[in-house]
C-alpha positions as CSV (number, residue, x, y, z in Angstrom):
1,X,129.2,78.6,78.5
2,X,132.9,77.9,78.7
3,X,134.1,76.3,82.1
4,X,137.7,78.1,83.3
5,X,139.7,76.2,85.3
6,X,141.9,79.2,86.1
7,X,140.9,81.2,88.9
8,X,141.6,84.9,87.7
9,X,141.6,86.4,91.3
10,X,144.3,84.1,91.9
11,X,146.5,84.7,89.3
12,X,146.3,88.3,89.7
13,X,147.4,87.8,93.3
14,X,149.9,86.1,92.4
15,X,151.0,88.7,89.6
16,X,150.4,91.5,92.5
17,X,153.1,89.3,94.7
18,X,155.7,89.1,91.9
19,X,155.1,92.9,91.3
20,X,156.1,93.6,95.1
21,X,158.7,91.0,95.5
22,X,160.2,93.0,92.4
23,X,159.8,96.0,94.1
24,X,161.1,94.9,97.4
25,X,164.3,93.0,95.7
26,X,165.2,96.3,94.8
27,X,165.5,97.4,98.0
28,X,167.4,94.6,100.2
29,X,168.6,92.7,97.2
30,X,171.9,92.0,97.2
31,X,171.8,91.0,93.6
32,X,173.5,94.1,91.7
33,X,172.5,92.6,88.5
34,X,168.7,93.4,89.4
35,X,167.6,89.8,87.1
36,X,166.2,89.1,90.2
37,X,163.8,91.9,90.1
38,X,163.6,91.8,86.9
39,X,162.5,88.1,86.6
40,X,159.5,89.3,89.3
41,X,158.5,92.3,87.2
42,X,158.6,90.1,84.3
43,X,156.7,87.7,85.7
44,X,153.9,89.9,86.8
45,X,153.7,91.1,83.6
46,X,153.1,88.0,81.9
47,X,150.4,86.9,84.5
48,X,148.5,90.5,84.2
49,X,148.8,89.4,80.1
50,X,147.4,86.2,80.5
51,X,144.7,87.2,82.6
52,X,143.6,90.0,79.9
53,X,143.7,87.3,77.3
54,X,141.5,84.8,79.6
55,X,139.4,87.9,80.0
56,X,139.3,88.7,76.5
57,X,138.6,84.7,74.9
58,X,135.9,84.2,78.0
59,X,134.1,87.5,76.8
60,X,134.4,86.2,73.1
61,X,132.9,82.9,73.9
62,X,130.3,84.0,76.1
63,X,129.5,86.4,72.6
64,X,129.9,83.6,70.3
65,X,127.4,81.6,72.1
66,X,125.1,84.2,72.3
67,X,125.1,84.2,68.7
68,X,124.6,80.7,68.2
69,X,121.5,80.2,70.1
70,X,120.3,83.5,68.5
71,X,121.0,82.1,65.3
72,X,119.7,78.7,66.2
73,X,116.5,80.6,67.3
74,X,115.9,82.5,64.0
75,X,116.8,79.4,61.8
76,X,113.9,77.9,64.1
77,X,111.6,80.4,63.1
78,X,112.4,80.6,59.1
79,X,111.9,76.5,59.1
80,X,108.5,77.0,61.0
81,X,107.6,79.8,58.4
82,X,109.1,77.4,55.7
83,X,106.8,74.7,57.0
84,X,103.5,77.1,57.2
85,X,104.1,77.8,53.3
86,X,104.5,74.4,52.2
87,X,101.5,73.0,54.0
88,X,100.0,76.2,52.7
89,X,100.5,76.0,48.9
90,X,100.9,72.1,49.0
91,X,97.9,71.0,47.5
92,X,97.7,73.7,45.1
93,X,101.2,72.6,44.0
94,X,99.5,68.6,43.9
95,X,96.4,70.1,42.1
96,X,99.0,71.2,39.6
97,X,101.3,68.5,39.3
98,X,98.1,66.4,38.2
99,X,96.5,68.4,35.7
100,X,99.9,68.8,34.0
101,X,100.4,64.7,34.1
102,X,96.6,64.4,32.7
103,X,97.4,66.9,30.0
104,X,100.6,64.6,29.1
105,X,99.1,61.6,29.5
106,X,96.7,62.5,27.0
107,X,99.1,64.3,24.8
108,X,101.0,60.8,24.6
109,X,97.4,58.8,24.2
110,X,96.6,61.3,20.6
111,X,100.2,60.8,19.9
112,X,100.0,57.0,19.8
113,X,96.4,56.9,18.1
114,X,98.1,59.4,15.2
115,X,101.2,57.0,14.9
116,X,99.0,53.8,14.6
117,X,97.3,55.8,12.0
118,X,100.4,56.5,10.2
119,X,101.6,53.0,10.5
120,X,97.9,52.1,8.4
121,X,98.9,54.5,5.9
122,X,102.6,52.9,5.5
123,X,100.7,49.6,5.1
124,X,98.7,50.6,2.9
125,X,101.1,52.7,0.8
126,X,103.3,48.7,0.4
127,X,100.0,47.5,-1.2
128,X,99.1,50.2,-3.7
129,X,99.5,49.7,-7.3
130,X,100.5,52.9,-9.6
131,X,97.2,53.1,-10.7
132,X,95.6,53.9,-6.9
133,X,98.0,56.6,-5.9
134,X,95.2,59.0,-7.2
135,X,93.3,57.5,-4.7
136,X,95.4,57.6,-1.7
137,X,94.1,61.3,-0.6
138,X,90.7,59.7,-0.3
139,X,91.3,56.8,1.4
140,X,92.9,59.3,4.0
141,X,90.1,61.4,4.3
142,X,88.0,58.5,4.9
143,X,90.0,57.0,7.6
144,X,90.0,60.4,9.2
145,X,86.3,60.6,9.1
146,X,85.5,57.0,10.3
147,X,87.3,57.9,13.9
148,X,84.2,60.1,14.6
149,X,83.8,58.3,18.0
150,X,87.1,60.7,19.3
151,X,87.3,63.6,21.0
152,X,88.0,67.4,19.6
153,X,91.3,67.3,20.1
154,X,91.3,64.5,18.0
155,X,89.7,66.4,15.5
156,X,92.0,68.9,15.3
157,X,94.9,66.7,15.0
158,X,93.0,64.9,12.2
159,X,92.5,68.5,10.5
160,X,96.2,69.1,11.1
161,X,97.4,66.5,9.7
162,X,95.1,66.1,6.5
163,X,95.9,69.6,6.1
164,X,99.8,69.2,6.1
165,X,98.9,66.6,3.3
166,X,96.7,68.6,1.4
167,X,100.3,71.4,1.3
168,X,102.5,68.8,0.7
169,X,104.0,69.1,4.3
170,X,103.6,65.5,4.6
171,X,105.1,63.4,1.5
172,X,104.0,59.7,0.8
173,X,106.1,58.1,-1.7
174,X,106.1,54.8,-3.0
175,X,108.8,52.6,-3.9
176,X,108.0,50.2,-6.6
177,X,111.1,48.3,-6.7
């Protein structure tokens, strides 16, 4: 809460003094002018405005704290609810997270295995002769079929990719130069 160091009873007693001085001047003033009262009139005036507008930022601030520590206290609660969920779907998030690494790791493990493969068949494509290119299909085939020891998904890629052969997806051509 905001600390006033004005006394508003004060200042309005002292606007209510300046009101009736002005009042007063009017009757045993001397001063035809009437600034005198004037002034006091004035001056009352501006003391009864600056009260209203102490008034009215007080109020304000006593509102805007309010808010705050309401605000403070429901931002307290959606982090505590925030919280709860986490810890609640946490380790079905983790669970998650390491199935999808297992998948890729072993994605990346029948990726590697299929480009050591590949890398045979280049090695082998630099030794053949123009009379063993009839023979290159089998000699495929057969190193597909001696990595029996792997798993189906192995097998699949194996069928995959002797297929793409077989339809001409895959090309091997050999440079005899």
């Amino acid at each position: 809460m905001i600390d006033l160091k004005s006394n508003l009873d004060r200042l309005e007693d002292s606007a209510s003094n300046f009101y009736k001085r002005g009042q007063n001047d009017d009757i045993a003033s001397s001063d035809t002018s009437r600034d005198r009262q004037h002034n006091a009139l004035q001056t009352a005036s501006d003391l009864r405005g600056a009260i209203q507008d102490i008034q009215n930022l007080r109020d304000h601030v006593f509102i805007l704290e309010r808010n705050n520590n309401q605000m403070s206290c429901e931002l307290n609660d959606k982090l505590n609810i925030s919280s709860a969920l986490l810890a609640a779907v946490e380790p079905a998030l983790n669970q998650r997270m390491d199935e999808r690494l297992k998948i890729a790791l072993t994605d990346n493990m029948q990726l590697d295995a299929l480009e050591a493969r590949l890398e045979t068949l280049e090695g082998f494509k630099d030794a053949l002769e123009p009379d063993d290119i009839s023979g290159l299909e089998s000699y495929v085939d057969d190193r597909i079929d001696s990595a029996s020891s792997d798993n189906d998904r192995d097998d699949e890629t194996r069928d995959t990719v002797r297929d793409m052969i077989r339809d001409g997806d895959i090309v091997v051509s050999i440079d005899l130069s």
